[in-house]
C-alpha positions in Angstrom: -9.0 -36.5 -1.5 -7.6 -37.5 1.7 -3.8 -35.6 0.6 -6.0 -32.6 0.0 -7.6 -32.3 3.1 -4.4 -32.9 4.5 -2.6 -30.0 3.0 -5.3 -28.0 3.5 -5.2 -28.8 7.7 -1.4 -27.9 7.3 -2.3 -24.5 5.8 -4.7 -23.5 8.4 -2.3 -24.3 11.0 0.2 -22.4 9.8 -2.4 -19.4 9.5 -1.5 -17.3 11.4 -4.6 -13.9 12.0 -4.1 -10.7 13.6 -7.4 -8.2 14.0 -7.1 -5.1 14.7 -9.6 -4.2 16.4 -8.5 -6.9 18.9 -4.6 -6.2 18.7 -5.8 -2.6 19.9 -8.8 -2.8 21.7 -8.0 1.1 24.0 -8.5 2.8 20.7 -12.2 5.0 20.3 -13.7 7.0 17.8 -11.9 10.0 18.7 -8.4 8.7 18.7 -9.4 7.5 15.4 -10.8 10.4 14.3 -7.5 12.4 14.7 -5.5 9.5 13.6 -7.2 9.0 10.4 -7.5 12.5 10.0 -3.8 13.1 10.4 -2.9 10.2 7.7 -5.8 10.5 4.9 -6.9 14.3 4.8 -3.3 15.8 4.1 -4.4 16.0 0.4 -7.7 17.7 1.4 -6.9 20.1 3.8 -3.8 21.2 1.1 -6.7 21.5 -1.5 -8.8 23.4 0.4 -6.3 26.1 1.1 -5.4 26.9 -1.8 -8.7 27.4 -2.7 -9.4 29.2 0.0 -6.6 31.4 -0.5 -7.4 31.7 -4.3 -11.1 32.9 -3.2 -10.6 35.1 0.5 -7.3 36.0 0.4 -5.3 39.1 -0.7 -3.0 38.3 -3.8 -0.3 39.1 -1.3 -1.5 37.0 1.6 -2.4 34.0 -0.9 1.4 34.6 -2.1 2.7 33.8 1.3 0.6 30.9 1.8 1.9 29.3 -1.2 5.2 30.2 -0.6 4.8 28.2 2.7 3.7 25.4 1.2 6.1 25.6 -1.7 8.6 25.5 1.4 7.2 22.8 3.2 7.6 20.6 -0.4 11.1 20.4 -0.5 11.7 21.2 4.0 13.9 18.0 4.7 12.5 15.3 6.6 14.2 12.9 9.2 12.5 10.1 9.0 13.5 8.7 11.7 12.3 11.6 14.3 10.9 10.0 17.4 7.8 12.9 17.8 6.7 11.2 13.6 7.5 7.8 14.4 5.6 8.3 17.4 2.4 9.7 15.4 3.2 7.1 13.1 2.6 4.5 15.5 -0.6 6.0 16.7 -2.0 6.1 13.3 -1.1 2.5 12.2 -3.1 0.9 15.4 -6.3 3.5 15.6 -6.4 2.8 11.8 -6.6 -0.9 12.2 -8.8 -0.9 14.6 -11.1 1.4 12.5 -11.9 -1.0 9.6 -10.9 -3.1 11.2 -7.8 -4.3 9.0 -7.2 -8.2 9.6 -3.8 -9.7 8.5 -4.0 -13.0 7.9 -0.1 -14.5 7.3 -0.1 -17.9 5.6 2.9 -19.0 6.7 4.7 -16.8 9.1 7.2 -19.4 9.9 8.5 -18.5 6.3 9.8 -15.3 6.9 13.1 -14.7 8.7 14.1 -11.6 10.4 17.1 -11.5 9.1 16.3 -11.5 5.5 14.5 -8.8 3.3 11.4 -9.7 1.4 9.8 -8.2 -1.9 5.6 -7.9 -1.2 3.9 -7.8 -4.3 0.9 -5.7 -3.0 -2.7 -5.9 -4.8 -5.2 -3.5 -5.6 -3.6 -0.1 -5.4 -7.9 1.2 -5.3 -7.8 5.1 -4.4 -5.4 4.6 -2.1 -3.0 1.2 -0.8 -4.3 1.9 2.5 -4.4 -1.7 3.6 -0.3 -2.0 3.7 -1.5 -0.2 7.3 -1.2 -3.9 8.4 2.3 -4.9 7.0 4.0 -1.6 8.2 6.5 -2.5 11.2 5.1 0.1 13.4 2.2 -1.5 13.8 3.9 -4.8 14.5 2.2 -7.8 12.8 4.7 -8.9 10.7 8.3 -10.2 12.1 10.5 -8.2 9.7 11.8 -5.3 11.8 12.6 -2.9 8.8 10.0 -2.3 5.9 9.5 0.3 3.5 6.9 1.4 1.1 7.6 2.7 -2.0 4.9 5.0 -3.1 4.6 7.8 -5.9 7.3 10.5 -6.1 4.5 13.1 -6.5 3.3 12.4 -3.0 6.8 13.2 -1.8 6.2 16.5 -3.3 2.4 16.8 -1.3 3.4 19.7 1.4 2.4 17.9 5.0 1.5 14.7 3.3 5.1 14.1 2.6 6.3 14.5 5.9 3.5 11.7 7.2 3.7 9.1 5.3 7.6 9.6 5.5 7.5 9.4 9.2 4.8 6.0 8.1 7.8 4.1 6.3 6.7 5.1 2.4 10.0 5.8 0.2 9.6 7.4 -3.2 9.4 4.4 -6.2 12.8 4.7 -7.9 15.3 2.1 -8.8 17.9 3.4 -7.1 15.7 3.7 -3.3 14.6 0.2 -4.5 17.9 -1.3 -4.4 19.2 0.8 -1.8 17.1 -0.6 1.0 17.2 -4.2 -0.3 20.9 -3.7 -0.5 20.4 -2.1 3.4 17.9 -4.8 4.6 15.1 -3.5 4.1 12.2 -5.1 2.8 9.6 -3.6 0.6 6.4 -2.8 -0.7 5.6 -2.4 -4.1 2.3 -2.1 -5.4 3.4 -3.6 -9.5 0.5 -1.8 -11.1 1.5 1.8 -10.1 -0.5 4.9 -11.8 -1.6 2.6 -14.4 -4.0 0.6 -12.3 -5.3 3.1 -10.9 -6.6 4.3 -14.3 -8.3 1.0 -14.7 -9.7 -0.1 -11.7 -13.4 -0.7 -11.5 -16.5 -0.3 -9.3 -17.8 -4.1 -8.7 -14.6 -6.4 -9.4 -10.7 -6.2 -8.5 -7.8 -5.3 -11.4 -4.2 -5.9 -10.9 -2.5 -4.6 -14.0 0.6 -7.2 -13.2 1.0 -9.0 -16.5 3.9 -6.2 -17.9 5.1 -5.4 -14.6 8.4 -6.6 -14.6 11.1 -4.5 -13.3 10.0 -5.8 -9.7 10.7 -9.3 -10.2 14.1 -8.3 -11.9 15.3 -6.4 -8.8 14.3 -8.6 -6.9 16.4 -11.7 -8.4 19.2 -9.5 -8.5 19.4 -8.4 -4.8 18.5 -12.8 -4.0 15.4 -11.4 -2.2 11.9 -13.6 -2.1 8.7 -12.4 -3.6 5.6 -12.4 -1.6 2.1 -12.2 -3.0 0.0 -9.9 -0.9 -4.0 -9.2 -2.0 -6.1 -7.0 0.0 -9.9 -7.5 -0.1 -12.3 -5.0 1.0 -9.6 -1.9 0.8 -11.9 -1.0 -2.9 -14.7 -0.1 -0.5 -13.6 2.3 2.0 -14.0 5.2 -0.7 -16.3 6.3 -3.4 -14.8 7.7 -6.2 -15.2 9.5 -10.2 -12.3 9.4 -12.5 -12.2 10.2 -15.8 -11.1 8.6 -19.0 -9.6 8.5 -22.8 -5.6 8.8 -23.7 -5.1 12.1 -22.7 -6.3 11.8 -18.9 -3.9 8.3 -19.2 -0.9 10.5 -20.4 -1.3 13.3 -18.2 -1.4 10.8 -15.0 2.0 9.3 -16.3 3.4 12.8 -16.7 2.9 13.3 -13.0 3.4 10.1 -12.0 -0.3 10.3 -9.9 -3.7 9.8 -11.2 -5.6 12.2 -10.3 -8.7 11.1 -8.4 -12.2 12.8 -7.3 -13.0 10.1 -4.0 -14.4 11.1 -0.8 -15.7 9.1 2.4 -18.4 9.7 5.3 -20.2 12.6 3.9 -18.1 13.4 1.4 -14.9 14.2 3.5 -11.4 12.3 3.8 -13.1 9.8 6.5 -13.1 6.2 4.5 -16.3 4.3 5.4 -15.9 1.9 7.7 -15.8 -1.3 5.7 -13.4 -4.5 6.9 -10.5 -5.2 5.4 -8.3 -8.3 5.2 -5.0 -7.9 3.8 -4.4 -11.5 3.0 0.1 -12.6 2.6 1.0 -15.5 1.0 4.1 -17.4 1.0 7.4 -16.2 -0.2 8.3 -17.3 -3.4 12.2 -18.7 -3.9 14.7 -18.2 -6.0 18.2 -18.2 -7.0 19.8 -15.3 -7.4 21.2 -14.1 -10.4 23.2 -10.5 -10.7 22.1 -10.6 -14.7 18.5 -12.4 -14.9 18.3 -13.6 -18.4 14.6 -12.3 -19.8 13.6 -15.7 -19.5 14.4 -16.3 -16.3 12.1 -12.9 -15.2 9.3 -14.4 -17.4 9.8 -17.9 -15.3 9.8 -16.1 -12.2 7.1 -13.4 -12.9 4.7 -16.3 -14.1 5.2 -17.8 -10.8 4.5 -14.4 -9.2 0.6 -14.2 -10.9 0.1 -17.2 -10.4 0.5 -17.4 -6.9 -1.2 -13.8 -6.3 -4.3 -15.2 -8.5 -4.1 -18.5 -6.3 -3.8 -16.6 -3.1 -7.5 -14.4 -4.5 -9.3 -17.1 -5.0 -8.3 -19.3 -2.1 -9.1 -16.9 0.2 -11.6 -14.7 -1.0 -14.9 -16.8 0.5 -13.3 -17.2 3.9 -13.3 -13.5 3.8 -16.6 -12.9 2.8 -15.9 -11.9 -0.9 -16.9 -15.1 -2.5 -18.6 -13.5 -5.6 -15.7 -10.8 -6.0 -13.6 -11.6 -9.5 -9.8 -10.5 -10.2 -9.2 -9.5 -13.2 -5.2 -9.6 -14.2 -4.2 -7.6 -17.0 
């Protein structure tokens, strides 16, 4: 009992908590306003123009306007333009201070700059909003360059794209994957993609983990750590309808996006303003190996959800979700 108590002393001193709501304590409602505006009602504001055009426009004016936006889907974007990565940086600390979004780092001694990290993100919900917290603009974490990867089909979102470019989100292919490993980078991956989107649930958490793979294999081959993150809370900022059966599974997988009816604060992009703690556990080691054997993923994947299902249910009553359940599938 005594060794327990010890270890468990260790881990909260290496515990390491930002909040941001106290990290930025100058933002207000209108800042945030804009800011959340600006990063979650892209999709919205897209949608409603085409329907507007559809319903009050001329079949030649509606033409232009989705020639425009047809334009603004494949218009290249430098991601590192100082006017988005300024934005970007004003969205990342009004958006944690909206929630607010606490990051609680078990061990941030662990990480070293130098070195790129794989974070194993959990729940994807409606929308990974909670990876607000890991992204280096807001500047929680000590890793200077991180990527998400995220969905090609946003990439192909007219004005949405160019955001959450400017925010650090890569499209989800092998070859970006390895690229900015290869480059230093480290990355976000939320494992259970489109598919867990499809099965998530109103009153408990699903992480659709036990077949994802290819992340662990990557990662063994480019030498780079795994990190168990979990997010609680994230599940509540939006209300949401899906529907269901094969075909609505198939068609998601064709576009690489589930489609999603959800909607905030009287039914607009606004998320309601429920806290979130995005909770990061330690990186898990290994050696590398350029050609994993399919056992050796297995070893190391097992690992993997077992130390994202240990990190849920450590921390989930400190947090104020001791009745939530995790279901892995």
């Amino acid at each position: 009992m005594g060794v327990a108590s010890k270890v468990d002393e260790d881990h909260l001193m290496k515990l390491k908590v930002f909040n941001g709501r106290e990290e930025f304590p100058s933002s207000n409602i209108w800042h945030t306003m804009v800011a959340l505006g600006i990063w979650l009602g892209a999709i919205h504001f897209v949608a409603l123009l085409v329907l507007f055009s559809l319903l009050f426009l001329s079949p030649s004016k509606a033409l232009l306007v989705f020639g425009l936006l047809v334009i603004f889907m494949f218009l290249p974007i430098d991601d590192r333009s100082r006017l988005g990565r300024k934005l970007s940086r004003y969205i990342c600390r009004h958006a944690c201070s909206y929630f607010p979004v606490t990051l609680h780092v078990e061990d941030m001694e662990a990480f070293d700059p130098s070195r790129a990290y794989v974070f194993g993100y959990e729940p994807h919900s409606v929308l990974p909003i909670g990876v607000v917290a890991l992204a280096d603009l807001t500047g929680f974490m000590p890793l200077p360059k991180i990527k998400v990867l995220a969905s090609s089909a946003v990439f192909y979102t007219p004005f949405l794209r160019h955001i959450w470019t400017w925010l650090g989100l890569t499209p989800a292919t092998k070859r970006n994957f390895v690229s900015l490993l290869g480059a230093g980078y480290s990355c976000i991956i939320v494992p259970g993609g489109v598919r867990e989107t499809f099965l998530m649930e109103c009153h408990s958490e699903v992480a659709f983990i036990k077949s994802r793979k290819g992340f662990v294999r990557i990662a063994m081959e480019m030498g780079c750590p795994l990190v168990p993150v979990f997010c609680y809370g994230q599940s509540n900022v939006y209300k949401w309808w899906k529907p269901g059966g094969k075909l609505y599974l198939q068609f998601s997988r064709a576009i690489k996006f589930t489609p999603v009816f959800f909607w905030g604060i009287f039914g607009s992009p606004l998320p309601f303003q429920d806290p979130m703690h995005v909770v990061v556990g330690r990186p898990i080691e290994f050696k590398k190996a350029s050609k994993p054997t399919m056992e050796e993923v297995n070893e190391v994947h097992g690992k993997f959800v077992e130390a994202l299902r240990d990190l849920f249910e450590r921390h989930k009553a400190q947090v104020g979700h001791a009745d939530l359940e995790l279901k892995i599938l």
